[in-house]
C-alpha positions as CSV (number, residue, x, y, z in Angstrom):
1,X,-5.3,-40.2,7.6
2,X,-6.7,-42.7,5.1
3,X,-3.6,-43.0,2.9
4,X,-0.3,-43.5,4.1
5,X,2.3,-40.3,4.5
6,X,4.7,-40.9,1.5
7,X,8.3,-40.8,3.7
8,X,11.5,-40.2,2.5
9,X,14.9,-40.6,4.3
10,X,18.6,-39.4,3.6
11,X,22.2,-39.5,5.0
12,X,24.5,-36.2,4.0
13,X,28.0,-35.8,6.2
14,X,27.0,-37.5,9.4
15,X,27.9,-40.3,11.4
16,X,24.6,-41.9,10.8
17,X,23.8,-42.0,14.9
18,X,20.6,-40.3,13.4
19,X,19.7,-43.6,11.3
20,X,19.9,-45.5,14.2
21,X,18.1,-43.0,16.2
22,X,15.4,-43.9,13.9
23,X,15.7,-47.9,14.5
24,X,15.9,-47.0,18.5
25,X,12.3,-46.2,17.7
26,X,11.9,-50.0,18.1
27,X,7.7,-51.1,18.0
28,X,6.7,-48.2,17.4
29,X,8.4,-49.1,13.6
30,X,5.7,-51.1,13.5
31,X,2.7,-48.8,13.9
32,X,4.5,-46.4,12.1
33,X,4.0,-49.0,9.2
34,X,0.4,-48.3,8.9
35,X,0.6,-44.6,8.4
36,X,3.6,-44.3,6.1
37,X,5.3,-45.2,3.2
38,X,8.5,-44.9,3.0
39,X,9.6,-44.1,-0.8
40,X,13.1,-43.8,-0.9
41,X,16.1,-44.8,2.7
42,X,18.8,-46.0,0.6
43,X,20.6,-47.1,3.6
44,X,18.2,-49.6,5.0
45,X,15.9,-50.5,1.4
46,X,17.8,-50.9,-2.2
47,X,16.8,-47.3,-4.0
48,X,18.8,-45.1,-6.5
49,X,18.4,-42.2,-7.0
50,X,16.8,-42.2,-10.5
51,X,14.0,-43.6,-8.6
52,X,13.6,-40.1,-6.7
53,X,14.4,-38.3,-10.1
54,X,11.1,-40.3,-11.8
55,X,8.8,-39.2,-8.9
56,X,6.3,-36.2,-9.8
57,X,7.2,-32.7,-8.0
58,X,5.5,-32.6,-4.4
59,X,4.7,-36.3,-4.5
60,X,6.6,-36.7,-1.1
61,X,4.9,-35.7,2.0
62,X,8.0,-35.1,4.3
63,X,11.9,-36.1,3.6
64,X,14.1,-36.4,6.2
65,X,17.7,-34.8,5.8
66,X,20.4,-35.5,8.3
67,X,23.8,-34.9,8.1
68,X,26.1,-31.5,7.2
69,X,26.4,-30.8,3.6
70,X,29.6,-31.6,2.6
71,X,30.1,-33.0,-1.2
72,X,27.9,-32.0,-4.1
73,X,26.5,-35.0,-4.0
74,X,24.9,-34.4,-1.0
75,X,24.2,-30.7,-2.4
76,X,22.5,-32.3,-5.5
77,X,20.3,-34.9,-3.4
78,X,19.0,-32.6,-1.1
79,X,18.0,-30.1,-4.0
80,X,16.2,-33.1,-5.7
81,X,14.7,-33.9,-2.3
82,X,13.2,-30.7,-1.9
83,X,11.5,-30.3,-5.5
84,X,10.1,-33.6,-4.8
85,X,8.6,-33.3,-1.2
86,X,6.2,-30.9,0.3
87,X,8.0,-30.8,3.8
88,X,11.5,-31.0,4.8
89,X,12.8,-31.4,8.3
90,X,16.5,-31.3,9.0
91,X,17.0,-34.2,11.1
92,X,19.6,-34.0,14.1
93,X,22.1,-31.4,14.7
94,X,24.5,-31.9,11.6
95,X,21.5,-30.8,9.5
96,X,20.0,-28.2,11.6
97,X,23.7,-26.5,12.4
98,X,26.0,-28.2,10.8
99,X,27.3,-30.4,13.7
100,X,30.4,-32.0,14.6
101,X,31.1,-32.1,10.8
102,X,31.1,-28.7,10.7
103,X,34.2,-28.4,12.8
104,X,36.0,-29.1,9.5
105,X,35.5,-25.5,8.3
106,X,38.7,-24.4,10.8
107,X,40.6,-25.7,7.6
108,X,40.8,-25.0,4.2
109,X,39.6,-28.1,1.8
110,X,43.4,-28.6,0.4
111,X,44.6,-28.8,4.2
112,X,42.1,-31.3,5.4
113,X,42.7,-33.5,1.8
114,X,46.3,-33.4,2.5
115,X,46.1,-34.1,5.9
116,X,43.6,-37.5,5.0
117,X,45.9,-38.8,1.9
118,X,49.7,-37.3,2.9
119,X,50.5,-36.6,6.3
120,X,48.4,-38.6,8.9
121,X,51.2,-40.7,10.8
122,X,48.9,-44.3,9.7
123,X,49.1,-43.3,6.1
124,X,51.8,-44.3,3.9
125,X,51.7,-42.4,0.9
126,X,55.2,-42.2,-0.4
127,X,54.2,-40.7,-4.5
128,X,51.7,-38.3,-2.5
129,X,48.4,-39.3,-4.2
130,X,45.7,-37.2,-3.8
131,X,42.0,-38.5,-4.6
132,X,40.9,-37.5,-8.3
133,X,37.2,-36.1,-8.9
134,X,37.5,-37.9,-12.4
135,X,39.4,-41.5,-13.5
136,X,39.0,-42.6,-17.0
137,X,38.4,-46.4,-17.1
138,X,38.4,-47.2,-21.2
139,X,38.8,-44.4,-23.6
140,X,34.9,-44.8,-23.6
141,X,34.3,-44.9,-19.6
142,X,35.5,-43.1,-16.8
143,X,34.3,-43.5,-12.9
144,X,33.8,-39.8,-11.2
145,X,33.4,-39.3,-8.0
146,X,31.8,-36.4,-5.5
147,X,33.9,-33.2,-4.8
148,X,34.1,-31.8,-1.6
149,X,33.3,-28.4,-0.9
150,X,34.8,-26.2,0.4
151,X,32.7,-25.9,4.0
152,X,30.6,-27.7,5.4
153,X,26.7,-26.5,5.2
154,X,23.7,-27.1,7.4
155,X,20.8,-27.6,5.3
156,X,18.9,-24.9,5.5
157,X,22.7,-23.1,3.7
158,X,21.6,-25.4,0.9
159,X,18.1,-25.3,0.6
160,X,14.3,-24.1,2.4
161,X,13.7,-26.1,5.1
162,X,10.1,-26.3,7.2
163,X,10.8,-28.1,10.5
164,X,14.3,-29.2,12.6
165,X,14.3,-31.9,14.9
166,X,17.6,-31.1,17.0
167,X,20.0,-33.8,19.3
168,X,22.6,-35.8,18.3
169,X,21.3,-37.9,17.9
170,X,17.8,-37.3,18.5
171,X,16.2,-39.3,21.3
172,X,13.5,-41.8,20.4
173,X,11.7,-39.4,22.5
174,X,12.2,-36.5,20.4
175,X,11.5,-38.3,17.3
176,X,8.4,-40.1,18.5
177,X,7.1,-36.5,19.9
178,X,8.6,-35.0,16.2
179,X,6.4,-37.6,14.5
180,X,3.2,-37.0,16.0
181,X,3.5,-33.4,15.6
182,X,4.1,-33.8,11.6
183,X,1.5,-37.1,11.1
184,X,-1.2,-35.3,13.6
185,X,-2.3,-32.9,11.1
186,X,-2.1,-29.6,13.0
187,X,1.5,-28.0,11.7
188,X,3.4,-25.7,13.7
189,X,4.6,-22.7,12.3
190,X,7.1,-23.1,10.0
191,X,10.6,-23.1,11.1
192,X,10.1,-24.4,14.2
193,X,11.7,-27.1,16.2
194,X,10.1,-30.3,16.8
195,X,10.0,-32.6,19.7
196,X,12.2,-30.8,22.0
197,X,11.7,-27.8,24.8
198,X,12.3,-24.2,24.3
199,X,13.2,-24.4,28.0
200,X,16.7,-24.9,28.6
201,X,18.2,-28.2,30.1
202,X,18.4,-27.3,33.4
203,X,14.9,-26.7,33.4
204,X,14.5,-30.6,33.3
205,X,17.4,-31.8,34.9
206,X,17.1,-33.2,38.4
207,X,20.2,-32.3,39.5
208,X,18.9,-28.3,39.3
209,X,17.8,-28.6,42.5
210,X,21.4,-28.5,44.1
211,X,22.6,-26.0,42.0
212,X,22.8,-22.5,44.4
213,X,21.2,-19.6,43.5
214,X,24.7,-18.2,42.1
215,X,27.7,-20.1,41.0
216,X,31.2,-18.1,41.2
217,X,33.9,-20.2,39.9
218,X,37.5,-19.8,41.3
219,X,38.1,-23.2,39.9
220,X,37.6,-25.6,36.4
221,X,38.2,-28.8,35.6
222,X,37.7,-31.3,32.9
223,X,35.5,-34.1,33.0
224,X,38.1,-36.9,33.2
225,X,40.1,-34.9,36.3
226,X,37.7,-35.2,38.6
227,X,35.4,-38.1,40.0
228,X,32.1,-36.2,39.8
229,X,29.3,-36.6,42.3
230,X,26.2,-37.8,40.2
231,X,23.8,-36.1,42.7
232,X,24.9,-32.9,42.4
233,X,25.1,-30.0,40.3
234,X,28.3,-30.6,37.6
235,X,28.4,-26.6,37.4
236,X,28.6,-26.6,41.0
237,X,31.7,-29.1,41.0
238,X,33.2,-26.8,38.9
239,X,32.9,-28.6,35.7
240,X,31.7,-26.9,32.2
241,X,28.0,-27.9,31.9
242,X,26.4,-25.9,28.7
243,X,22.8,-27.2,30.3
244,X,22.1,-23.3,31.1
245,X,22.2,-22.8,27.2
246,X,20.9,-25.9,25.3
247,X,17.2,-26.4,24.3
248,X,16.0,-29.4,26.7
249,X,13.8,-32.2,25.8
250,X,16.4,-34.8,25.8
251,X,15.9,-36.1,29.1
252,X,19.0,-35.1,30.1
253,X,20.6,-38.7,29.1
254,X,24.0,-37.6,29.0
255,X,23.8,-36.0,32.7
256,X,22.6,-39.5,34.0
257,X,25.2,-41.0,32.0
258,X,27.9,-38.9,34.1
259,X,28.6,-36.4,31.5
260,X,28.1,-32.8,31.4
261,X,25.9,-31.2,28.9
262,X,27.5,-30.5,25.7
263,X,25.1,-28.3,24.0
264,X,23.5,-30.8,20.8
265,X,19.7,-30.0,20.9
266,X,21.2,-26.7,20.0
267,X,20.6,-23.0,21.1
268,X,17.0,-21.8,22.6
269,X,14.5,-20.0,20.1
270,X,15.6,-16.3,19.2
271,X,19.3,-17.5,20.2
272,X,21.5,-15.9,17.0
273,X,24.6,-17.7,17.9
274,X,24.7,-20.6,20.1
275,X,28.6,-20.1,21.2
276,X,28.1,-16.5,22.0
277,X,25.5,-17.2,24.1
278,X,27.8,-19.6,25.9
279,X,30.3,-17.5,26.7
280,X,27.9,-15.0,28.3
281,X,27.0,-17.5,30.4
282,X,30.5,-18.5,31.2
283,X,31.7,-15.1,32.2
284,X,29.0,-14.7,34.2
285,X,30.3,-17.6,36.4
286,X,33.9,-17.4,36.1
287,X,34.8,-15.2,39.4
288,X,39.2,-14.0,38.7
289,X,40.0,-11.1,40.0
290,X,42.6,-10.3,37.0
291,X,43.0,-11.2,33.2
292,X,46.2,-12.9,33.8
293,X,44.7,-15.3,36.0
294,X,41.3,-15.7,33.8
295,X,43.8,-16.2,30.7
296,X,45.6,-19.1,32.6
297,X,42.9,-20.8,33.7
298,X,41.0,-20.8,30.1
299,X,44.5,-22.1,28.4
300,X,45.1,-24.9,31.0
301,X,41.2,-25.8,31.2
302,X,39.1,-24.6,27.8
303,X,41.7,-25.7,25.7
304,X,39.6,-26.6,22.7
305,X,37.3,-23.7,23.0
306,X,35.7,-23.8,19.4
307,X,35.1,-27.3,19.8
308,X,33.8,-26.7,23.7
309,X,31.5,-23.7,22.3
310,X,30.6,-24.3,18.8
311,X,31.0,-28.1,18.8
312,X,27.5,-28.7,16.8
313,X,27.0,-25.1,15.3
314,X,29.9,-23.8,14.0
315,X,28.3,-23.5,9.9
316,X,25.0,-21.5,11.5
317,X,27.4,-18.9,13.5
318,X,28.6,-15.3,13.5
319,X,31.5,-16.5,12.9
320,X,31.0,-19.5,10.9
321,X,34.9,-20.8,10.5
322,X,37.8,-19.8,8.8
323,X,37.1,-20.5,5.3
324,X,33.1,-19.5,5.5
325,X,31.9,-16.8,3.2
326,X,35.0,-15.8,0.9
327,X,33.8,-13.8,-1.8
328,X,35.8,-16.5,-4.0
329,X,33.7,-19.4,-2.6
330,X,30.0,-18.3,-3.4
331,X,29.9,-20.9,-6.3
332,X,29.9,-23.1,-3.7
C-alpha cells in the first residue's frame, strides 16, 4: 500500500485484556508503524472525541471496537465510529457476543446499581446514594455523566459490523493473522471471522489424541477437585472441556496452562446459539441411567450453568438474559 491504513481503536465495557492483546503484539508494533496510522486510541495517545467528530465520513479505514455495549456513551462512540470508518471489526469476545460483561443481563439495571452503591458487604452507604446521570455544579454548569442501559449489547446489537476477531483476549496470534488478512488487500466475505479456525479446538489440541473414540461420563468434577493429568484428555478425566464446541485457532493456551477450554473464540460458523450447542454436546456424554441422578449430579457439579454455557455469549443468544428484548426497553 503506498499510504498508510488510517486505524482507529476503542474500549466499550471490557476489561481492556484486548488493549493489551494489542501491545502483546510486541515488534511487530513496529512494522506495523509503516503501514498504519493510527487516528484516534484514547487509551494509549491523548485524543477526544471531537477530534473523531471533525474527521470527514469514511475517512477511517478500519476501527477497532472491543468491549460489550454497556452505557450510551459507548452507544454514541461506536455510532460515530461507524459513520467515520469504512470497516469495522469487533474486537475480542465482549464485542463479537457480548462477553463476560454480558452476564450482567441476569439482572435488571436498578438491581445491579443497588447492588454496586447499597448492599455489597465493602460498601458503606448509610443515606443510600445512588449515582446521578446529572449534578449541577454552578447555576451555570453542571457535570453529567453516562447512563447505563439497561443490557448489555454486542456490537453488531448497536451497529453494522464487517469482520470479528474472537478470543478473550485474542492471541497475538490471532491478531497478527487478523491483521494481514485486513492490510493484505484481498477481503473476506463480510461477516466473517478473522484469524481463527472454523475447526473446533480439539481439532488442534494435542491432547485429542488420548481422547477415546466415545466418552460416557458417570462422573464430573470441577477443575480445582481434581489434580488433572496434563497429558491426557480433560474430557476424559471427567472434567467439563467446551474444546468440542469452540472455534480453535488459539493454540489451545489455556489447555497447556492446565485449564479446560472455556468456550471464548466463540461458537463455530452456522452455530445459532453457542450454549445450546453445548449442551448437546454435554448430554451426549453424560451416561445416568435416571433424571434424579442426572439432576444431582448437575446441581452439585454445573452449579453456575449460565456462566459455564453462555459465559462470553449470553447478549447474541436464544435466550439472551432476563431483561433482553422487553417491549418497554426498545429505546434502548
Amino acid at each position: 500500500m503506498s499510504e498508510k491504513v488510517k486505524v482507529a481503536l476503542y474500549w466499550c465495557a471490557s476489561c481492556g485484556g484486548c488493549e493489551e492483546a494489542v501491545v502483546d503484539l510486541g515488534e511487530d508494533l513496529i512494522r506495523l508503524s509503516n503501514m498504519i496510522d493510527i487516528v484516534f486510541w484514547p487509551v494509549a495517545v491523548d485524543f477526544k472525541r471531537s477530534d473523531v467528530e471533525e474527521m470527514p465520513d469514511g475517512s477511517i479505514d478500519i476501527s477497532f471496537i472491543n468491549g460489550g455495549i454497556r452505557l450510551t456513551e459507548h452507544e454514541e462512540m461506536v455510532k460515530l465510529l461507524r459513520r467515520k470508518s469504512k470497516l469495522v471489526v469487533a474486537f475480542g469476545s465482549c464485542a463479537q457476543t457480548g462477553g463476560v460483561p454480558g452476564l450482567a443481563n441476569l439482572l435488571s439495571r436498578d438491581e445491579i446499581l443497588r447492588y454496586i452503591y447499597v448492599e455489597a458487604p465493602t460498601v458503606v452507604n448509610f443515606e443510600g446514594s445512588m449515582p446521578k446521570e446529572e449534578v449541577a455544579v454552578t447555576s451555570r454548569h453542571k457535570i453529567e455523566l453516562p447512563r447505563l442501559l439497561k443490557y448489555v449489547k454486542a456490537l453488531d446489537q448497536v451497529i453494522d459490523v464487517d469482520y470479528y476477531i474472537p478470543g478473550c483476549a485474542p492471541t497475538p496470534e490471532v491478531v497478527r493473522r487478523s491483521l494481514e488478512i485486513l492490510l493484505g488487500g484481498k477481503l473476506p466475505p463480510k461477516g466473517s471471522v478473522l484469524g481463527a479456525s472454523n475447526k473446533s479446538l480439539c481439532d488442534e489440541c494435542d491432547l485429542n489424541k488420548t481422547k477415546p473414540e466415545k466418552i460416557l461420563l458417570k462422573d464430573v468434577k470441577r477443575v480445582h477437585e481434581v489434580k488433572l493429568d496434563l497429558s491426557k484428555c480433560y474430557l476424559a478425566q471427567g472434567v467439563i472441556c467446551l474444546g468440542p464446541v469452540t472455534r480453535g485457532g488459539c493454540g489451545t493456551l489455556c489447555i497447556k496452562g492446565g485449564m479446560p477450554c472455556t468456550g471464548c473464540s466463540g461458537p463455530l460458523d452456522n452455530v445459532k446459539d453457542f450454549g445450546a450447542r453445548a449442551i448437546s454436546y454435554l448430554a451426549s456424554i453424560l451416561d445416568y441411567e435416571d433424571e434424579v441422578q442426572a439432576r444431582k449430579v448437575i446441581e452439585e457439579y454445573i452449579v453456575d450453568p449460565v456462566g459455564w454455557l453462555y459465559r462470553y455469549s449470553l447478549p447474541k443468544s436464544l435466550v439472551r438474559g432476563k431483561y433482553q428484548g422487553l417491549e418497554s426497553d426498545k429505546h434502548e
